[in-house]
C-alpha positions as CSV (number, residue, x, y, z in Angstrom):
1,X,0.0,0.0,0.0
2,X,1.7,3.7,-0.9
3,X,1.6,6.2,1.5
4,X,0.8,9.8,0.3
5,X,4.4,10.4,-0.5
6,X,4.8,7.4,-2.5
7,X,6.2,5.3,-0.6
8,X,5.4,1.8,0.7
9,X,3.5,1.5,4.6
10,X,3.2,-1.0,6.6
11,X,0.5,-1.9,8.9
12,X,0.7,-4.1,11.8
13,X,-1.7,-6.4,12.7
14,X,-2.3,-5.1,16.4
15,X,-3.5,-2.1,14.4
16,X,-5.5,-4.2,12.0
17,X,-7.2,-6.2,14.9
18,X,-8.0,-2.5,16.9
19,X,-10.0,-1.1,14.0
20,X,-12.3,-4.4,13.9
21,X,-13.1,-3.9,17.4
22,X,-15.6,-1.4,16.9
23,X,-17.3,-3.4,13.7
24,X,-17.5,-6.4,16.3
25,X,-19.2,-4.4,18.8
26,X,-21.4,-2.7,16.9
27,X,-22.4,-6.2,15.3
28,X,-23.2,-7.6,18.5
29,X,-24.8,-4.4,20.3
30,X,-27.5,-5.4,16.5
31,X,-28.0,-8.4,17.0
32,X,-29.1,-8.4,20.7
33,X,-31.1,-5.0,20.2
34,X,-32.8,-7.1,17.7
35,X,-33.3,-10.2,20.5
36,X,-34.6,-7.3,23.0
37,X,-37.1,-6.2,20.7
38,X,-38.2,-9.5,19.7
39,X,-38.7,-10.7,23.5
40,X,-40.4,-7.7,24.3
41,X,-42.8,-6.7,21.4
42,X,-45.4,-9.0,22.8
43,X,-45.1,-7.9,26.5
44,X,-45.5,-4.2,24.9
45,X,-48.4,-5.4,22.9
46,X,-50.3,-7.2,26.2
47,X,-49.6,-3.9,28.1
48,X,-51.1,-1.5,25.5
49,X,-54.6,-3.6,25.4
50,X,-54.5,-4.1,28.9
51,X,-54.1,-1.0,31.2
52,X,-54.8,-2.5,34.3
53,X,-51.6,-2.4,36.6
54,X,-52.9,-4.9,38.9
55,X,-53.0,-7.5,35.5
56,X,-49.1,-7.6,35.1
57,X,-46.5,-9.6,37.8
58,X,-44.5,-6.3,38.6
59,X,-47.1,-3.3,39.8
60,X,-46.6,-0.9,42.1
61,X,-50.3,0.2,43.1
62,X,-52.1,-1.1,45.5
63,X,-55.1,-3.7,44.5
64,X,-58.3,-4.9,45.7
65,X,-61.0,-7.2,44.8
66,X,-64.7,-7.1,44.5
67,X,-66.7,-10.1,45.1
68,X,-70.1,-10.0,44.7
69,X,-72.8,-12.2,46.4
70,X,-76.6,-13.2,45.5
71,X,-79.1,-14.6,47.9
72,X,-82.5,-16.1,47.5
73,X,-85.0,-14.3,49.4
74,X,-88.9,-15.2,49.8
75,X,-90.1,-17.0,47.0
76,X,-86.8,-17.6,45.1
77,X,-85.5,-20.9,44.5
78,X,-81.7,-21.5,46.0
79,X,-79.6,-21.9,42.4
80,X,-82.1,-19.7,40.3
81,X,-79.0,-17.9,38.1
82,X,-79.1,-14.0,37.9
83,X,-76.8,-12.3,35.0
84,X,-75.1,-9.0,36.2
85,X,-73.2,-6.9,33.8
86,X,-70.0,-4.8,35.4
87,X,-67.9,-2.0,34.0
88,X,-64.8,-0.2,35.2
89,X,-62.1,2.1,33.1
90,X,-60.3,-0.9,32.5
91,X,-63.0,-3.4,31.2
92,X,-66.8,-4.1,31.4
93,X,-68.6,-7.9,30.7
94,X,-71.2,-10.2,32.6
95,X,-71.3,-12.5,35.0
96,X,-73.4,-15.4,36.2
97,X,-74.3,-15.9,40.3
98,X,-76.6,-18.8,41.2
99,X,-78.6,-17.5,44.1
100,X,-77.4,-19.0,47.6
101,X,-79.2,-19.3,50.6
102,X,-79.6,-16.3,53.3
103,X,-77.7,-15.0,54.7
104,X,-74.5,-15.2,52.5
105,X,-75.3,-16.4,49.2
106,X,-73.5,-17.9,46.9
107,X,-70.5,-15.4,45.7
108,X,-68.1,-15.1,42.7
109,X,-64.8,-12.4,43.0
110,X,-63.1,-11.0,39.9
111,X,-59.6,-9.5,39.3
112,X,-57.4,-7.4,40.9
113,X,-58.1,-3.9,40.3
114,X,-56.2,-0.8,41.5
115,X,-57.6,0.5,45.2
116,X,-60.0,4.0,43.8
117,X,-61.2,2.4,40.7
118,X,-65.1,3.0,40.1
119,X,-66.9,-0.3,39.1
120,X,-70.6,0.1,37.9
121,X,-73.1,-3.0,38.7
122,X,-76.3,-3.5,37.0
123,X,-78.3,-7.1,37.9
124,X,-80.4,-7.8,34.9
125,X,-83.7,-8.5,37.1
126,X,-85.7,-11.5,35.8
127,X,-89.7,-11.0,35.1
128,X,-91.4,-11.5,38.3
129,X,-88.5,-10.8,40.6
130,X,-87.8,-7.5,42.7
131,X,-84.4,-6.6,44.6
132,X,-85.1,-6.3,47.5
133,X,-81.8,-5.3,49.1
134,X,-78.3,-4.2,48.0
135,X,-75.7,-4.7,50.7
136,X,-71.9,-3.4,49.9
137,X,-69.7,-4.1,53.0
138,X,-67.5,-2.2,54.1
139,X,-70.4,0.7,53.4
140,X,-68.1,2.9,52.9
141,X,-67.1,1.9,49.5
142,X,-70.4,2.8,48.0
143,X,-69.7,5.5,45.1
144,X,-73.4,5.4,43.9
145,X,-75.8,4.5,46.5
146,X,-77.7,1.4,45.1
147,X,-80.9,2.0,42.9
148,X,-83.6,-1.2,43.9
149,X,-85.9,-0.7,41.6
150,X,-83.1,-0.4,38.4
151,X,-81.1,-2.9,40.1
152,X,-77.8,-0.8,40.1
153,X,-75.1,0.3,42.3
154,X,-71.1,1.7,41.9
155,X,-68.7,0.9,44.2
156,X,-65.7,2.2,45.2
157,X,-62.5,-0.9,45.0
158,X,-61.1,-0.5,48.3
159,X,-57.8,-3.1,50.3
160,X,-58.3,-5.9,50.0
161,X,-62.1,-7.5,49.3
162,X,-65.0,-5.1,49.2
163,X,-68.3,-7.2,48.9
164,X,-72.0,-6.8,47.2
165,X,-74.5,-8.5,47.7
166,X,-78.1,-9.0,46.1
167,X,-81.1,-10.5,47.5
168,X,-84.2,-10.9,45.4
169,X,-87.9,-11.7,46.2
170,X,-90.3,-12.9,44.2
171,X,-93.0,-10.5,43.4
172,X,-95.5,-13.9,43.1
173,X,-95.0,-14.9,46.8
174,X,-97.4,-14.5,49.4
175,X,-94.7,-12.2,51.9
176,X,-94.8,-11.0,55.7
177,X,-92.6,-8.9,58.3
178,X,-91.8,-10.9,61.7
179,X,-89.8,-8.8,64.4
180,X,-88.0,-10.7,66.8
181,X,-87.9,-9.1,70.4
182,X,-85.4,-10.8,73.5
183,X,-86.3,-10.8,77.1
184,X,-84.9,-12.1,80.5
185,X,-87.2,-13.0,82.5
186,X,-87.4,-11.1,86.1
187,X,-85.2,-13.1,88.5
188,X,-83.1,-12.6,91.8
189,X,-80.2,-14.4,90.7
190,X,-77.0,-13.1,91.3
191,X,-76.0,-13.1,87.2
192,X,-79.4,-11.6,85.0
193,X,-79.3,-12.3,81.4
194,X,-77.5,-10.0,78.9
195,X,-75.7,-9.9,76.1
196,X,-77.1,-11.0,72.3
197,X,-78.9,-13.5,71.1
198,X,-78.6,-15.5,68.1
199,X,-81.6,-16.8,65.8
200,X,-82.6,-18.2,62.6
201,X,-86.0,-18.6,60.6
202,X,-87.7,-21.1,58.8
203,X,-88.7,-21.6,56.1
204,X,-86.5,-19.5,53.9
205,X,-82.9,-20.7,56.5
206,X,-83.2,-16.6,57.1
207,X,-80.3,-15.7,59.6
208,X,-78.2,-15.9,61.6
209,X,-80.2,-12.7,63.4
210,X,-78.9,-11.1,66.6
211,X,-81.0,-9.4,69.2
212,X,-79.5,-7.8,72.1
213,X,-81.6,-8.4,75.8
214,X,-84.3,-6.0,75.7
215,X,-84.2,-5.2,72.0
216,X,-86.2,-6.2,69.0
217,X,-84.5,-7.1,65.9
218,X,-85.8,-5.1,62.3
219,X,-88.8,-6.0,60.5
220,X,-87.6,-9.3,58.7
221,X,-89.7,-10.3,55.4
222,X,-90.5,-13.9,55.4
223,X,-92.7,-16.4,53.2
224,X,-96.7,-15.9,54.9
225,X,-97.9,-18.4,56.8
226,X,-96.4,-20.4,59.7
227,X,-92.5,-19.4,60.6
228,X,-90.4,-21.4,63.3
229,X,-87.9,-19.2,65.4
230,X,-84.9,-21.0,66.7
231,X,-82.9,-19.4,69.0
232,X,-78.7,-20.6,69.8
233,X,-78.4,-22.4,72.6
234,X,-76.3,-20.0,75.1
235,X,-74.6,-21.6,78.1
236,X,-75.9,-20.6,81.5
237,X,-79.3,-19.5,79.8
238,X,-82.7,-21.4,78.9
239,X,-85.6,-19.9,76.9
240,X,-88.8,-20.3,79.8
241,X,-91.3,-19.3,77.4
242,X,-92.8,-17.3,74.1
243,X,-95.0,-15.1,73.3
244,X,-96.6,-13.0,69.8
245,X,-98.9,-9.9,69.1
246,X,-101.2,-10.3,68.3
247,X,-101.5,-13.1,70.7
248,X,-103.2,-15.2,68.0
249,X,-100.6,-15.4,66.3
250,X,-98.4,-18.1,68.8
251,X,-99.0,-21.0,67.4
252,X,-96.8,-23.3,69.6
253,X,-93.3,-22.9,72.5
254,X,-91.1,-25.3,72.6
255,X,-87.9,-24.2,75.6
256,X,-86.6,-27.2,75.2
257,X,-85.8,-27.2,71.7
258,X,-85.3,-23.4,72.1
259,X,-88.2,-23.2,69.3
260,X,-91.0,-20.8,68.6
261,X,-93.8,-21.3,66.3
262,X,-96.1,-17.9,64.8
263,X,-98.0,-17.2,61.8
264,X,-97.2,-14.4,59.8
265,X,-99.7,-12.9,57.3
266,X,-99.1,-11.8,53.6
267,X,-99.1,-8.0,53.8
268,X,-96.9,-4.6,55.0
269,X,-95.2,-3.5,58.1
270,X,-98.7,-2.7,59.7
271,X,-99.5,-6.4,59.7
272,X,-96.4,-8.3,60.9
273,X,-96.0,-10.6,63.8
274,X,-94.2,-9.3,66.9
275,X,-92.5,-12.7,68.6
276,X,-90.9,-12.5,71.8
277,X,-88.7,-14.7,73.4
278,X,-87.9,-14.8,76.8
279,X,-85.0,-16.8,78.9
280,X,-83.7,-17.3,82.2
281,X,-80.3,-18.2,84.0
C-alpha cells in the first residue's frame, strides 16, 4: 500500500485487529437490540390492550378485589342464576351468580383492580323478581348508592375484598314482616341475662339474626304463613317461654328445643307478627 508520498507502509496487525473492534461491537450491540425487541414486542403489545396495573407480575399500586354475592329471598329458588353486567375504566362484561341461601349467598370475585377504581353494577332482574336489598360491606365503598328498583349500584374498589351483595324476592309470593324481640325474664339471681342472642328462621334458613336483651331485631320479610324461630343455645341460659302480638298469632313454645312457632300474614309492616322470646339463667 503507498503512503501519500509514494512510498510503501506497513500496517501491523495489532492495528489491524484494533479497527475491527468497533465493527464487532457494533455487530453484537444489533443483534441483541434485535433479541430485546423480539422478547419484548409482545409484553409491549399485552400492556397496551390491557391497562390495568394490577394485571401484570410487577405493579406498584395497590389492588383490591370485588366479590359479589346473591341470595335467595322469599319466594326464590336456591340456584335460580341471575346475570349482572360490570364496568370499570379498564373493562366491562357479565357474569353469572346462582342464588345462595340467606344470609350469605353464593359469591363469585373478579380480578385485581387498583384501590379507587369506580366499578358500575347492574343485575339484569328477571320478570317477576324485585331486589329487595343491595348490601356493599364495608359501606363505605359505596360510590353510587344502590338504585332497587333499576337494580344498580357503583362501588368504590377499596384493600383488600370489598363485597355486594343482592337478594331478590319474588314478586309472586305470598310475603310478611316478623320482628323478633329478647327478654330475660325477672329473677333474683346473682348473674341476669344480657348480652345478644342468636336466631334463625324457617322456612327460607333466614339468619343468623342477633338481638341484644331488651331489643327487638328489624322487620324481617319472610314467606306468609307459619314461621319457626330457633334461638342458639347460650350456656348458663334457657328460653322459659314465648309469646306474639297479636296473641293469636303463637302458634306453639317449645324451651326445650329453644323453638317458637307464629304465623305471619301476607301484607306490609302494619300487619307483621311481633315474637318474643324470653329466657332465664
Amino acid at each position: 500500500m503507498k503512503d501519500n508520498c509514494g512510498g510503501n507502509m506497513k500496517i501491523k496487525p495489532t492495528l489491524r485487529r484494533f479497527a475491527m473492534l468497533p465493527n464487532r461491537f457494533i455487530a453484537y450491540a444489533s443483534i441483541l437490540g434485535c433479541i430485546l425487541v423480539l422478547l419484548t414486542t409482545p409484553l409491549l403489545a399485552q400492556t397496551a390492550a390491557n391497562k390495568n396495573p394490577c394485571g401484570s407480575l410487577t405493579h406498584y399500586v395497590e389492588c383490591g378485589i370485588i366479590k359479589g354475592c346473591k341470595v335467595a329471598g322469599p319466594g326464590i329458588t336456591v340456584g335460580t342464576p341471575y346475570t349482572f353486567t360490570h364496568a370499570d375504566p379498564y373493562s366491562s362484561g357479565t357474569a353469572t351468580i346462582p342464588a345462595g341461601p340467606a344470609p350469605g349467598g353464593y359469591c363469585q370475585h373478579g380480578d385485581p383492580l387498583p384501590v379507587g377504581t369506580i366499578m358500575a353494577i347492574k343485575e339484569n332482574i328477571p320478570a317477576g323478581d324485585e331486589v329487595s336489598n343491595i348490601v356493599v360491606t364495608p359501606a363505605s365503598q359505596i360510590a353510587v348508592p344502590p338504585n332497587l328498583s333499576a337494580g344498580t349500584v357503583s362501588v368504590k374498589i377499596g384493600p383488600g375484598v370489598t363485597e355486594v351483595t343482592y337478594i331478590n324476592k319474588s314478586l309472586k309470593a305470598n310475603i310478611g314482616y316478623l320482628e323478633i324481640c329478647k327478654q330475660a325474664e325477672a329473677t333474683a339471681a346473682a348473674a341476669p341475662v344480657t348480652g345478644d342472642f342468636i336466631f334463625t328462621v324457617n322456612p327460607g334458613n333466614i339468619g343468623p339474626i342477633t338481638v341484644p336483651v331488651g331489643n327487638c331485631s328489624p322487620p324481617i320479610e319472610v314467606p306468609a304463613g307459619t314461621v319457626t324461630i330457633k334461638e342458639t343455645p347460650r350456656s348458663g341460659t334457657q328460653m322459659v317461654s314465648c309469646s306474639a302480638y297479636p296473641a293469636n298469632r303463637q302458634v306453639s313454645c317449645n324451651p326445650k328445643t329453644w323453638t317458637s312457632t307464629v304465623t305471619v300474614p301476607a301484607g306490609g309492616l302494619a300487619t307483621q307478627t311481633i315474637a318474643t322470646i324470653t329466657d332465664a339463667p
